[in-house]
N, C-alpha and C positions, 0 to 999 in steps of 0.2 A: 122568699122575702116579699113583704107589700113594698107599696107606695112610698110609706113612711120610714122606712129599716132601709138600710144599708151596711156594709162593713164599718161607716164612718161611725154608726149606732155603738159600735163597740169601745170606743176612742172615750179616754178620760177627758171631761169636761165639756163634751158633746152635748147632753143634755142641757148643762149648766147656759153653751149657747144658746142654746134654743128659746130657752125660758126667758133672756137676756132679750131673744133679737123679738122674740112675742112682744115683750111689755114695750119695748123701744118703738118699732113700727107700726106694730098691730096690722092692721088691714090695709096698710100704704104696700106693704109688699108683696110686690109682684107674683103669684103662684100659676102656675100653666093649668092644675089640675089641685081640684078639691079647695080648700078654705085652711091647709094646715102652713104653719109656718117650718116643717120638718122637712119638706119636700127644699125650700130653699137652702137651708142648713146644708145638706147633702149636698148644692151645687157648692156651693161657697168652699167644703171641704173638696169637693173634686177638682176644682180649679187650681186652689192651693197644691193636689198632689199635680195633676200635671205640671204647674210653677217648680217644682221640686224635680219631678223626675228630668224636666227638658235642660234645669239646670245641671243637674249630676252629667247628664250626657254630654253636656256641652263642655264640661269641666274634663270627663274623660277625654272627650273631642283635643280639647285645647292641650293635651297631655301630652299625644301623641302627637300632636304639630309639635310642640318642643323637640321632638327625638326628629329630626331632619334624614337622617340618614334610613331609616326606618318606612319613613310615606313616602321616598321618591320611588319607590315601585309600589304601585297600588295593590292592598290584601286581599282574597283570593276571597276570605271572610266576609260577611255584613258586622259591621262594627258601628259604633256612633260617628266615628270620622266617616267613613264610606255613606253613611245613610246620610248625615248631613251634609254631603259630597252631591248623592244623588238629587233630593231636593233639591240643591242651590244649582245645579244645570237644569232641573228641569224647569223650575222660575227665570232662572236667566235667558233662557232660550223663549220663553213663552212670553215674558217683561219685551224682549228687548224686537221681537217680532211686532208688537205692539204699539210698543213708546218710543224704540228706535236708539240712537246712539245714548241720550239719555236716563238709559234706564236701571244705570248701577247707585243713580243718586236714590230710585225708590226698593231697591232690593231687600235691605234692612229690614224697613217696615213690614213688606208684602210679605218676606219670610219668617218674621216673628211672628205673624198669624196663620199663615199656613202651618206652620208646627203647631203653635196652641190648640188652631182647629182640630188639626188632624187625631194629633193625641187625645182631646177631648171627643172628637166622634168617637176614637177606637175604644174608650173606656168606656160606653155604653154595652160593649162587644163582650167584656166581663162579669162574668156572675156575680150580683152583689154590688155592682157600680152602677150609677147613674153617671149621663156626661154630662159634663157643667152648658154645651150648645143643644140642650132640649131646656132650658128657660130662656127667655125671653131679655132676662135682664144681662145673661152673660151674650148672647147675640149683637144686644143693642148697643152694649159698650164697645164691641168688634168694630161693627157699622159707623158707629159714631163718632169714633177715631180713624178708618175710614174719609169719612165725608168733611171732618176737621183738615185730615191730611191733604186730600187733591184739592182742596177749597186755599188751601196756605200755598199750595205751592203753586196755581191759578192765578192767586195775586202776587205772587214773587215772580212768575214768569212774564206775565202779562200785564200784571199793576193794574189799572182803573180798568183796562180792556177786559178784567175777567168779568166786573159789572155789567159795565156796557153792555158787553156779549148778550146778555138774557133780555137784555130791552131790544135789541137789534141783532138777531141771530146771522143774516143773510151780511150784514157788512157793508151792504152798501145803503147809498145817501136816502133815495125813495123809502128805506124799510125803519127806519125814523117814523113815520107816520102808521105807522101799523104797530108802533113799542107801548100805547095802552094796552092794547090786547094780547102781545108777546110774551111782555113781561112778566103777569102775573100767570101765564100761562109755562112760562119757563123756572119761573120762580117754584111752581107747584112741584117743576119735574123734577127740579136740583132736591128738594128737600121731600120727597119722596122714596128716593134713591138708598138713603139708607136704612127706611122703614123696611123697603122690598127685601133689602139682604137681610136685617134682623131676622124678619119673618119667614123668608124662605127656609133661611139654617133651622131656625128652630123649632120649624113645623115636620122640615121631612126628618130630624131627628127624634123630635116627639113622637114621630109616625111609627120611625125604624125601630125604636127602642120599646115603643107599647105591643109591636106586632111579636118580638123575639120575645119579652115577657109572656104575651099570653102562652105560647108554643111553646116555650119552656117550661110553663108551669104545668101543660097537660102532660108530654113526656120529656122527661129531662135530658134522656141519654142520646137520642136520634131524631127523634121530630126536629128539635130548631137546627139541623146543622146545614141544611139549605138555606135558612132562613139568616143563619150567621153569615154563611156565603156570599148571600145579597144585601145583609147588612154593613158587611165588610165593602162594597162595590161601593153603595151609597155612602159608606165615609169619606172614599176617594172625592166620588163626583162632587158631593157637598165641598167640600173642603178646593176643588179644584174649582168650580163657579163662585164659589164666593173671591177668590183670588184673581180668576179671571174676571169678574166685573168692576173690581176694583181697582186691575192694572188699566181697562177701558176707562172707568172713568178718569183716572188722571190723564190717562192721554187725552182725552177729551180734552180737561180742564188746562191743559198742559200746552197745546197746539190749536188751540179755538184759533187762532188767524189764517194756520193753515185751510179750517174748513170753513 
């Protein structure tokens, strides 16, 4: 399959969007690669399926927490309770080293993106799938909710302190006269922050996913399976820095008096 084809290619009414999302946008939308609006299409459907499969799982999830007598010994199996079991200790250990006793108020958040990421990196990892985190525009919504999130909770913890903070980083009286040049200096770095995550995800996925393409398309059977290997690694990593920068910056944003 090209650029353009995907399994989503096959789906009733597929096209029908496409033609829709052309005349509607045209050239306001975003593409990583080429001038076609087909390429977006695919993220939009990929996103949608992992929306769906994290559901289902989380439905079986919730199933077996009804049955109580059943999860008080842990399955010996990988199941959706277990796997979302493992995720939620490995966030919670890595949040709470971090942010500190605090840190089961941001859990929620931090882990409804870790799972979106993660499924969305690994479904580049299948034949015929695109991940919705090799565009730009599913990235930047990640990010952006992100930097809305530790920015709300900066002014709830700290109220006007979380302004101040960027005009007077050091806290004391003297650094008052240094807040022309601070500011717009601090200000550049807050709203930076979630350009750097957008881009980072959706470069080393763009990367990961055009390198496994091309090696797959010279031999199908055995060339990529190294290649799948360390594409498999790189979903980890991606998926665990973007979580990891994003539990830092609300600490940051969270504890600015402490530093």
């Amino acid at each position: 399959m090209d650029h353009h084809t995907s399994w989503f290619s096959f789906l009733p009414g597929y096209h029908a969007f496409h033609e829709r999302l052309n005349q509607t946008y045209g050239d306001y939308v975003y593409l990583p690669v080429g001038s076609h609006t087909y390429e977006t299409v695919h993220h939009i459907y990929a996103a949608l399926l992992v929306v769906f499969a994290l559901v289902v799982l989380a439905l079986m999830a919730r199933m077996r927490l009804s049955r109580l007598d059943d999860v008080i010994i842990p399955s010996k199996s990988l199941s959706p309770l277990t796997f979302f079991e493992l995720v939620l200790e490995v966030l919670s250990g890595m949040m709470q080293n971090v942010i500190g006793k605090e840190y089961k108020r941001y859990v929620p958040m931090i882990g409804t993106l870790a799972l979106f990421i993660l499924f969305s990196n690994l479904l580049g990892l299948v034949p015929g799938f695109v991940p919705p985190t090799d565009n730009l525009n599913t990235t930047a919504a990640c990010a952006l909710t992100v930097f809305i999130w530790f920015n709300f909770h900066g002014l709830r913890t700290q109220g006007i302190g979380h302004l101040t903070h960027l005009a007077n980083p050091l806290g004391v009286w003297w650094g008052w006269f240094l807040a022309p040049l601070m500011f717009p200096v601090e200000l550049f770095g807050l709203f930076v922050r979630p350009v750097t995550l957008a881009l980072r995800l959706a470069a080393n996925m763009i990367g990961d996913h055009r390198v496994l393409f091309a090696f797959a398309a010279m031999m199908p059977l055995l060339l990529p399976l190294p290649f799948y290997a360390l594409g498999l690694l790189v979903c980890l990593i991606q998926t665990a820095v973007f979580c990891i920068l994003s539990t830092v910056y609300i600490a940051l944003h969270t504890h600015e008096e402490e530093h």
